[in-house]
N, C-alpha and C positions, 0 to 999 in steps of 0.2 A: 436583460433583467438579471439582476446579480440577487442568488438565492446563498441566504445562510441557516447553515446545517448543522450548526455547533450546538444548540440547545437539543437536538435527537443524536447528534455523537455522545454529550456528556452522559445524556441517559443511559443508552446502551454502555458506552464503559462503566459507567458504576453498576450496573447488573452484573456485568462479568466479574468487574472487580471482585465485587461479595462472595460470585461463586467460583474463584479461580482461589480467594482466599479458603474458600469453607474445603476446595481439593486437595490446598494443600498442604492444610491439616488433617486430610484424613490418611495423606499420602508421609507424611511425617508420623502419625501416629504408628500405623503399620511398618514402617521403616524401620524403625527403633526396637517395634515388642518382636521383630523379626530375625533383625539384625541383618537386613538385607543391606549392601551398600546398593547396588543397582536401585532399590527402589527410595533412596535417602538420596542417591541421585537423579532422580526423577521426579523426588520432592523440591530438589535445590532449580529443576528445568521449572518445574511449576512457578518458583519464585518469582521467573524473569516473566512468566504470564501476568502476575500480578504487577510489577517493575512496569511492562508495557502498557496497565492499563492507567496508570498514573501519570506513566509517560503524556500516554495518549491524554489524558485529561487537560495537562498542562499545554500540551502542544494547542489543544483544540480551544484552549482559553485565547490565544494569541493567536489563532489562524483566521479572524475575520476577515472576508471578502470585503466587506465594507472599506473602499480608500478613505484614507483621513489626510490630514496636512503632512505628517512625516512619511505617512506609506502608498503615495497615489495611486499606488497597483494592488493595493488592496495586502495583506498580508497571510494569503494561502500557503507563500511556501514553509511559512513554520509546522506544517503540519505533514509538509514533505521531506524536514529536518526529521521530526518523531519518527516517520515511518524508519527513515533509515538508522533509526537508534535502536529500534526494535531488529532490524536488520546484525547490529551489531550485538543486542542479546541472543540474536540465535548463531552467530559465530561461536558466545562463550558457552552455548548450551553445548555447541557439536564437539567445542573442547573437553566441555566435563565428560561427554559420552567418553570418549578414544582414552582417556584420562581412566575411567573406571574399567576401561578394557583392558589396558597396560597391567594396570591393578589385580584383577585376577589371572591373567595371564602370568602374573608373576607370582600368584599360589601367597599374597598378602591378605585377601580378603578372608572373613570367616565365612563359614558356612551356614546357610540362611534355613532358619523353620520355621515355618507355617502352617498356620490350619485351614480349614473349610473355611471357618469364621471371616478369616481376612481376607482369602480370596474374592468371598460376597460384599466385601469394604469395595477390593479398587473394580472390582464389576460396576459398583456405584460410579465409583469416583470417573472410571471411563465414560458412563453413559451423562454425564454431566457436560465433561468436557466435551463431548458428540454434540450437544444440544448449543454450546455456547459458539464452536464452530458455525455452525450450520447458520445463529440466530446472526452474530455476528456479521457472517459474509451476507448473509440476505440483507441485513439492514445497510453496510455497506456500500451494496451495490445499490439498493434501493433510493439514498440520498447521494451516493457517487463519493462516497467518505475514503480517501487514499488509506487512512490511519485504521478505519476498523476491516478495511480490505487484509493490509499486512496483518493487523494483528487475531485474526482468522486463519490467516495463514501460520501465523506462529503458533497459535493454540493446538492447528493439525499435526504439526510436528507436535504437541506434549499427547495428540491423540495415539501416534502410531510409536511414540517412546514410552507409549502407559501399555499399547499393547504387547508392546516386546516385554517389557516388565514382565507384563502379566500370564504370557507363554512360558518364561522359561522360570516363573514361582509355582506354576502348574505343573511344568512339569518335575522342579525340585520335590513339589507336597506327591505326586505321583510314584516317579520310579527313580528321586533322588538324584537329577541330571542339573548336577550344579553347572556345568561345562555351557548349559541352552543358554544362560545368562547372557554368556561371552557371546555365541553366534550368533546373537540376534542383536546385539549391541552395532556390528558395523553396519548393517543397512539401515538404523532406524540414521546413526550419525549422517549417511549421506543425504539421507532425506531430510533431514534437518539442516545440512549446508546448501539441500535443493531451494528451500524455503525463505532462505536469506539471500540465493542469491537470485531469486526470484523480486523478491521484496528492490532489493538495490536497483535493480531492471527497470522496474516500475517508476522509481521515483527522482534517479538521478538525471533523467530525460525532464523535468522542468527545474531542478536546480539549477541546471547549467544554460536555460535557456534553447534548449533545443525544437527546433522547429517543428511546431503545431500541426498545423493545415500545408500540404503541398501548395506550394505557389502558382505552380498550375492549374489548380483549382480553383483558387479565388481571382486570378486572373478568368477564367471562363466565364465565373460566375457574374463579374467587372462588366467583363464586355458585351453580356446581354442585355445591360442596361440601354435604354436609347440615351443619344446624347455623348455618351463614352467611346472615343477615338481609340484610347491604349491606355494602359495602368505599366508600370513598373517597378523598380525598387520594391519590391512585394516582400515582406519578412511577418514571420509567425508566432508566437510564443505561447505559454500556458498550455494548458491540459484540456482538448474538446470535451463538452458535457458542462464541464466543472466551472473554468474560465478561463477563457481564449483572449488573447491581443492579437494586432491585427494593425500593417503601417502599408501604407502604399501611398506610391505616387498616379495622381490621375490626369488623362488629359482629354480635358473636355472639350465640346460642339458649343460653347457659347460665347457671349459679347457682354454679359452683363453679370453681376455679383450672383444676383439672385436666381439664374438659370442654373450656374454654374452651383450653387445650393441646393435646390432642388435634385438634380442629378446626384449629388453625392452621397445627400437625406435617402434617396433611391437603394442605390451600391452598400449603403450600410442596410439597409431597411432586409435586402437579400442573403446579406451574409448572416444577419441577424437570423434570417428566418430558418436558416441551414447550419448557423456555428451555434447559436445561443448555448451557454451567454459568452458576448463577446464583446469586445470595445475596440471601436474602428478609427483609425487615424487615417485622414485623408490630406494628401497635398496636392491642391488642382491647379495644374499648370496647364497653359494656353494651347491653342489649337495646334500656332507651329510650332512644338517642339517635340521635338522626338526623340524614340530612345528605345532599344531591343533589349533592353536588361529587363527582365521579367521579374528577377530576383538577382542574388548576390550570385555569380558564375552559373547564371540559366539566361537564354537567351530567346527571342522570340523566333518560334520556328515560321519560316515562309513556304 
């Protein structure tokens, strides 16, 4: 059974959207009456939150499962393109970090002042971005959505480059340590290139058609059918949970169409019960024929 989940993606991104917008204006505004660049930089990271959730909007408009006459696989992996778009904003986020390091490291930036006042701004604006993470990967995970998974991910990285901000503007309004700025800049950057290159991990494995379900597996699960002699030619694709394909050759125990159907109606009926959702391609070839190809260079063990 093919489930679509774009009508609860759309929702949750435009929640986020409105409130990744309302961050980062508040993260702009303090920027500015501050003169921080780190934290005008951390406004320009919020940007790409917003960029991602448009991203994602768009992608999720074009990612129906539902096949049609142009797209008989249904058209999920548009939504495995967006994730790695969002991939490629948290590349230019980790730039502007090392970018705004350079910067002060070279004694170019001015020197940043702050009150109580604004530090009580991005205490907001941090516990926003906590709440959008969190809501984010939960619903994610909940409908199996690749897009609001990454883009949870990306929000955590503007969570731990809002908290570096926010350490080393505390400790500026404290005892004047413009320097905490810089030292906190390169570990939020690597955590932000951890994030994207997590993201990529995720989702270049169904772009490229990478194998699903071990072949050995559905070979097992094949041959506890009655009726089924050997399966081979086994090949995989798609994403388990979300949507699975599925090609095998069968050889069946029968003499007649309709034995040889039922047995098959069987063998998907199990995969089904174990892949869902998935779509099974079977070719049933006769009693004598044989063949130890399990898969493409797997072999049946004796």
């Amino acid at each position: 059974m093919i489930v679509d989940n774009r009508p609860t993606v759309r929702r949750v991104l435009i929640i986020t959207l409105l409130l990744n917008l309302f961050v980062l204006g508040l993260k702009a505004f303090v920027g500015v009456a501050t003169g921080s660049l780190s934290l005008l930089a951390d406004a320009l990271h919020s940007l790409t939150d917003s960029a991602n959730n448009i991203l994602g909007l768009i992608a999720s408009r074009f990612s129906s499962p539902m096949p049609d006459r142009d797209h008989p696989y249904g058209h999920q992996k548009f939504e495995a393109v967006g994730a790695l778009g969002i991939a490629a904003f948290l590349g230019i986020a980790c730039f502007e970090i090392l970018q705004g390091v350079i910067e002060r490291l070279m004694g170019t930036g001015k020197p940043i002042r702050i009150s109580a006042g604004e530090l009580w701004l991005l205490l907001l604006v941090l516990g926003v971005n906590i709440f959008v993470t969190y809501y984010e990967r939960h619903e994610g995970q909940r409908v199996g959505s690749p897009i609001l998974i990454a883009d949870a991910q990306h929000t955590m990285s503007d969570v731990w480059v809002t908290i570096s901000v926010l350490a080393g503007l505390i400790s500026v309004w404290a005892f004047n340590w413009q320097w905490m700025d810089v030292a906190l800049s390169f570990p939020v950057a690597l955590l932000v290139f951890s994030s994207g290159w997590s993201v990529l991990k995720q989702n270049l494995p169904s772009l490229v058609d990478e194998m699903a379900i071990a072949p050995e597996a559905i070979y097992e699960v094949a041959m506890q059918v009655p009726g089924v002699l050997n399966c081979h030619d086994i090949a995989s694709r798609g994403v388990v949970g979300r949507q699975a394909f599925i090609e095998m050759h069968l050889i069946v125990e029968a003499r007649d169409v309709l034995t040889a159907h039922e047995i098959t109606e069987e063998v998907e009926a199990r995969l089904a019960e174990k892949y869902s959702p998935v779509r099974v391609m079977i070719h049933v070839e006769p009693p004598t024929y044989k063949s130890d190809q399990i898969s493409y260079g797997s072999q049946v063990e004796n």
